[in-house]
N, C-alpha and C positions, 0 to 999 in steps of 0.2 A: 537255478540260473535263468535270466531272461534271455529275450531273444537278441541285446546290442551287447551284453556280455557273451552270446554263444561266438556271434558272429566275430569280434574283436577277438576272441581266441582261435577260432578256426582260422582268419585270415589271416594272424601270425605265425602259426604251426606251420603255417603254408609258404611265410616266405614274405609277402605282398605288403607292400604299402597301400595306404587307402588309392594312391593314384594308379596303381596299376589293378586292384582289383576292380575300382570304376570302370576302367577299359575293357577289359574283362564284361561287365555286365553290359556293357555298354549305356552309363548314364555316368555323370557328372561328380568328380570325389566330394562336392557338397553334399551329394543326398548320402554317399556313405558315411560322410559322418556325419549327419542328422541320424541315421540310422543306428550305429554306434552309440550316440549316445544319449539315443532312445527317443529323441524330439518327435521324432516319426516313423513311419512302420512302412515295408516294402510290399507293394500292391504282388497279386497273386503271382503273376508272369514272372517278377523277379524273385519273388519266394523260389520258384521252380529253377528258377537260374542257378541260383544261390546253391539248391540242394544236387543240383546236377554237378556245380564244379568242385564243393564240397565233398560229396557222394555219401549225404547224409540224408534223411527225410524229411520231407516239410512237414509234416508231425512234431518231429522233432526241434525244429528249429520255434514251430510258434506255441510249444507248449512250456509253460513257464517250470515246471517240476524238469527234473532228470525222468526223463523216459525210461519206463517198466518195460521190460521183457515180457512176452508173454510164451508161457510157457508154461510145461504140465505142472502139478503140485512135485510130482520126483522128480522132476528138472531143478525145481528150486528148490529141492531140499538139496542135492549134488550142488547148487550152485553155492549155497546157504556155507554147506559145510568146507567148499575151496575157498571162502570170502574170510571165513571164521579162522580156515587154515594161514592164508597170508597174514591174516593180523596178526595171528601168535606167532609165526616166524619171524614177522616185522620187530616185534619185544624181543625175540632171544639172536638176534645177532647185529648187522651193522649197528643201529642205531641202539642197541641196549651194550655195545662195546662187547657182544660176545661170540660164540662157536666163529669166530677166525678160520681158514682155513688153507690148505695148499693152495698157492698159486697154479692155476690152469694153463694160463696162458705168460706171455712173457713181463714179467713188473705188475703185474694182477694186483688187487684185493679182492679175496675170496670169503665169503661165508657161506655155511651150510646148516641147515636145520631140518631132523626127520622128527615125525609122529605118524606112528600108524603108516596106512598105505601111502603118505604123503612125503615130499620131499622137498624143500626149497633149495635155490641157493642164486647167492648176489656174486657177479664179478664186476669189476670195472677197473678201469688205467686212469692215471692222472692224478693231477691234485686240487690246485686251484682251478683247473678248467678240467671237467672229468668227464667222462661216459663208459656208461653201465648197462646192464642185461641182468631182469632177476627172473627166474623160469619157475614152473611148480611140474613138480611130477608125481602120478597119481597112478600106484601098482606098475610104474617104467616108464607110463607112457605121458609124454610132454603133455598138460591140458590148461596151461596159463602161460603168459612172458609179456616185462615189459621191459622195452628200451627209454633212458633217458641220457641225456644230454647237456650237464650245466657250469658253473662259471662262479667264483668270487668274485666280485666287483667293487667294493674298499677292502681296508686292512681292518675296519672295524665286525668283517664278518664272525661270527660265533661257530664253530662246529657243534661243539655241546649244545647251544642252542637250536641246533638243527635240527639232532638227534631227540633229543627234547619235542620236539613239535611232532616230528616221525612218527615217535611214542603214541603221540594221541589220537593218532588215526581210529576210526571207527568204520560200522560197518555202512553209515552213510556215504561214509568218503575212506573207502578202503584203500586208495593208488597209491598215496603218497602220504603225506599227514593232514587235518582237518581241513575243513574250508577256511578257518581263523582260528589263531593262536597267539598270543601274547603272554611276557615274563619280563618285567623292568624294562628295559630299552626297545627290549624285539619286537617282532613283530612279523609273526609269518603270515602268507596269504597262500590259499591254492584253488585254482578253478581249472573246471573239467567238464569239458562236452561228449556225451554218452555216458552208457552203464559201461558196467564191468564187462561185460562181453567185448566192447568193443570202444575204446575210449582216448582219449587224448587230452593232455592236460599243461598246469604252467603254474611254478610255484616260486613264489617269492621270498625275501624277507630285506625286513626294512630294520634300519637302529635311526632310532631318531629324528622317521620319516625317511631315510635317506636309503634307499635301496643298495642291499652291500652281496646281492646272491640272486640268481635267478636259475630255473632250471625249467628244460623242456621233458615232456614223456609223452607216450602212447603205447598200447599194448592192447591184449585181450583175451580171448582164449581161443585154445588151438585145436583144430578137427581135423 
């Protein structure tokens, strides 16, 4: 992801229209969205701006790859093997229609999936407009969670087609499902600023060009 796609997803997660986060830097909503959408690039001062109200790193922001962790080789084998774990609990429950489970909370959807020392489980309220909590727990103790937040917007939205894109998640793009997916009409998008440690993200899907679903997330793991 570059640096006018980081920015247009952090400054939505956050809220801001381009005119108020202009104010915010104190320069002009033209150069944000010259910035945005990529015509030009924000001198150092405003990089630093940017990463301060953010609270991300200008590393981060002008490096065009998703920023690597660094961290010992048995950090990323632990991290390897929790990445590996959400994907295969992603396959055996909401989105693969299975392990269902007791509602926790009042009108819940609950799922739950074990292997080994590992534990997932997804709840959320709602329907067409929903929000959710999916955690991991590793030998008891919490060491992942992510919240997300989202919306049908036509009647031509797909569920199965959702679930469908879900599926294809990998381990480049483990939050939610790939960064692009398409099936006949559909047509999913998902982008995401940060790793896995610590991330925040915004997925779409279109029929026909016409946007019928949008959802917010962020999460990461827990110490």
């Amino acid at each position: 992801m570059i640096f006018s796609e980081k920015l247009q997803l952090l400054r939505k997660n956050k809220g801001f229209t381009q005119e108020e986060l202009a104010e915010k830097l104190n320069v002009s909503r033209q150069a944000v969205a010259k910035w945005e959408s990529g015509q030009v690039y924000p001198d150092i001062s405003n990089l630093i701006q940017i990463s301060n109200l953010f609270n991300v790193t200008v590393d981060y922001l002008v490096r065009d790859q998703e920023c690597m962790i660094n961290v010992s080789s048995d950090t990323k084998t632990d991290l390897d093997q929790l990445i590996d774990f959400r994907l295969e609990a992603n396959k055996n429950t909401y989105a693969a229609f299975m392990n269902e489970t007791t509602s926790t909370r009042f009108d819940s959807h609950d799922y739950q999936y074990t292997n080994g020392p590992f534990i997932y489980h997804d709840t959320y309220v709602g329907g067409e407009q929903f929000a959710g909590q999916e955690a991991i727990w590793k030998d008891g103790k919490a060491v992942y969670a992510m919240n997300y937040l989202g919306r049908v917007l036509k009647d031509k939205f797909s569920g199965n087609f959702l679930k469908e894109a879900l599926r294809k998640a990998d381990k480049n793009m483990p939050y939610r499902g790939p960064e692009y997916y398409q099936s006949g009409e559909y047509l999913y998008k998902c982008k995401v600023a940060g790793d896995f440690t610590w991330f925040q993200g915004y997925e779409e899907i279109y029929c026909n060009e016409i946007k019928v679903y949008e959802c917010y997330f962020h999460g990461g793991l827990m110490h």
